[in-house]
Residue, then its C-alpha position, 0 to 999 in steps of 0.5 A: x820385074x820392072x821399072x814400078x819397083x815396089x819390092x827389093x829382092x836382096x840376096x847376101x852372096x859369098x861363093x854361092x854358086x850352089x844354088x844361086x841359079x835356081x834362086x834366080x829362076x825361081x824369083x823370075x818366075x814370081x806372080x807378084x802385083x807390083x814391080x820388084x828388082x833383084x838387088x845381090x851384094x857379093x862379098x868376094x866370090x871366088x867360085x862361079x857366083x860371079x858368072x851366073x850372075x853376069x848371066x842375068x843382066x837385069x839382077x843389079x849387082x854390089x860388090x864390096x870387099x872382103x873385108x867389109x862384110x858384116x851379117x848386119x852391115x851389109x844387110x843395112x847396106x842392102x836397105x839403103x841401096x833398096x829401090x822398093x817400098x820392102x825388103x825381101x831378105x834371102x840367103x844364096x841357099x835359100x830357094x823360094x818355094x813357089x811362084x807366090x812366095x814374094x807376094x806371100x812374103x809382103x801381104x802381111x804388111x798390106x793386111x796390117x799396117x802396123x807389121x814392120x817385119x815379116x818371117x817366112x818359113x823353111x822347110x829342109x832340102x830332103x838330103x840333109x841330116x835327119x837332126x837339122x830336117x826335124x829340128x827345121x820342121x819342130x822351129x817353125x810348126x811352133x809359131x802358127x798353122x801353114x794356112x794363116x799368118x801369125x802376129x806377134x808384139x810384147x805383152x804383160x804375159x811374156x814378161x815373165x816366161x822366158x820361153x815365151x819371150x824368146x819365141x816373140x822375138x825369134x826372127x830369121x832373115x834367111x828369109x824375110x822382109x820389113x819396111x825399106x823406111x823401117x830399116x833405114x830411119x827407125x831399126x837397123x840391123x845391129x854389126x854384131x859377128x852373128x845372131x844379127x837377126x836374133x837381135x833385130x828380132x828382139x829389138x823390133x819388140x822391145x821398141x813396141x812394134x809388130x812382126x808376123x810369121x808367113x807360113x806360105x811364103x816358104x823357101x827350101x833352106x838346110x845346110x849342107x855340113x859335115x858333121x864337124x862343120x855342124x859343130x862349128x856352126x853350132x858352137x857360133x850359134x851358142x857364142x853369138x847368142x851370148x854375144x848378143x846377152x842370151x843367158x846361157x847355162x852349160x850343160x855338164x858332161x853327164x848332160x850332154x850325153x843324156x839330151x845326145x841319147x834322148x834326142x838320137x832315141x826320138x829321131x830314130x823313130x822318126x827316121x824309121x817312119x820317114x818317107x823321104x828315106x829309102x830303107x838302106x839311107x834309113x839304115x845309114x842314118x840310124x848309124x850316123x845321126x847319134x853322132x850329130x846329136x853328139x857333136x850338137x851337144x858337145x858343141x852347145x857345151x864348148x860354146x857356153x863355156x868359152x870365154x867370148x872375150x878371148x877371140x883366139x878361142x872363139x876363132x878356133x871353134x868357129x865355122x864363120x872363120x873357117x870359112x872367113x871371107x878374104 
């Protein structure tokens, strides 16, 4: 870190006190040709966030309202206070992997000047839920080898696969990074409630440009939920999607307990072969992950059925307002 700041490191933070001083030790510790700052935007912790930043005098701090915070507002707010040439985006539960992972994160755009925006990749604390560890490895195998970096842009052989399409326009700002000027003058994000990413993603390809997924800029990312919480999360992914005009089909009931059965049967025998788990956790989690898969799917139905412009409805299934800041 010094004064030649060429990349913005913005971390989004609400009671982050989990894992916000292991973020902070590992960005210290970044091999990175180029200044870079640590810009944080907290939106009303009330947990120790506050204090362990304070322990860290060169971390430039904003601290807006609860009120005011938007998944996209104040990433938006993040590019324009941004010093660097790039903006590198983390959640507060979002570890850099390694000492390369900023200049991971920022080498595509040197390589190729027409990337405007870059992906990282995550890989699953070993603690969380086997459905979320699996599902997180499944994501992001799909979209290129760990060795290289992948390129992604529109062409005729998407316009009829909506599969294809969708895994061209997936972007997660969990961890990523675009062009301060980009962000600023060209494509912002949208103040949408949720999906921000999913939609800045589509909007960077729908408008022609280029983004890329760089495995090796990896960051140590799961949520820690219950598995109610889980479900709640997943009802505001589902609802958010749809928000955003995602078409989306409901499963019937008698679908959600199938793709419930077939997905607790797959992870069952990735469980018995997964080396992270001792025998007894492994025992533990045959018992308890069909009920993840459950929930998932009972969820995925309850957020494609609910009406999205009844916002009573929408609150009482939501985890973002059961946690709602302020």
């Amino acid at each position: 870190m010094s004064d030649n700041v060429r990349a913005t490191v913005a971390i989004l933070t609400y009671n982050g006190e989990a894992y916000l001083e292991a973020i902070l030790q590992q960005l210290r510790a970044q091999r990175f040709d180029g200044g870079f700052e640590i810009l944080i935007i907290d939106s009303g912790s009330t947990d120790r966030t506050l204090d362990i930043i304070g322990n860290h005098p060169d971390v430039r701090l904003i601290e807006i309202p609860n009120s005011e915070f938007g998944h996209g507002r104040t990433r938006n707010l993040a590019a324009r206070e941004a010093k660097g040439e790039f903006v590198a985006f983390l959640t507060h539960d979002a570890v850099p992997g390694d000492e390369r992972w900023l200049a991971e994160l920022i080498e595509p755009f040197d390589r190729i000047p027409a990337v405007v925006a870059v992906m990282g990749k995550q890989v699953a604390r070993d603690q969380g839920f086997p459905l979320q560890r699996y599902e997180i490895h499944q994501v992001f195998a799909g979209f290129g080898p760990d060795f290289g970096v992948t390129v992604f842009w529109d062409g005729p052989f998407a316009a009829n696969n909506q599969g294809i399409a969708d895994a061209i326009a997936f972007y997660s700002d969990v961890n990523s990074a675009a062009r301060r000027d980009f962000l600023v003058n060209i494509i912002q994000y949208q103040d949408v409630r949720y999906a921000e990413d999913q939609l800045f993603g589509r909007d960077v390809i729908a408008a022609g440009h280029l983004k890329a997924y760089a495995p090796r800029a990896w960051v140590r990312h799961s949520n820690d939920l219950s598995l109610s919480e889980y479900g709640h999360r997943m009802f505001d992914e589902i609802v958010g999607l749809r928000e955003i005009g995602t078409p989306l089909v409901a499963p019937s009931s008698g679908a959600v307990l199938g793709a419930a059965a077939r997905g607790a049967l797959a992870d069952s025998r990735r469980i018995v072969r997964d080396g992270q788990y001792s025998w007894r956790r492994k025992l533990y989690w045959l018992a308890v992950n069909p009920f993840f898969h459950l929930r998932r799917w009972e969820s995925i139905r309850r957020g494609a059925l609910v009406d999205i412009e009844d916002r009573q409805a929408v609150r009482a299934g939501s985890l973002e307002h059961k946690r709602k800041r302020g």
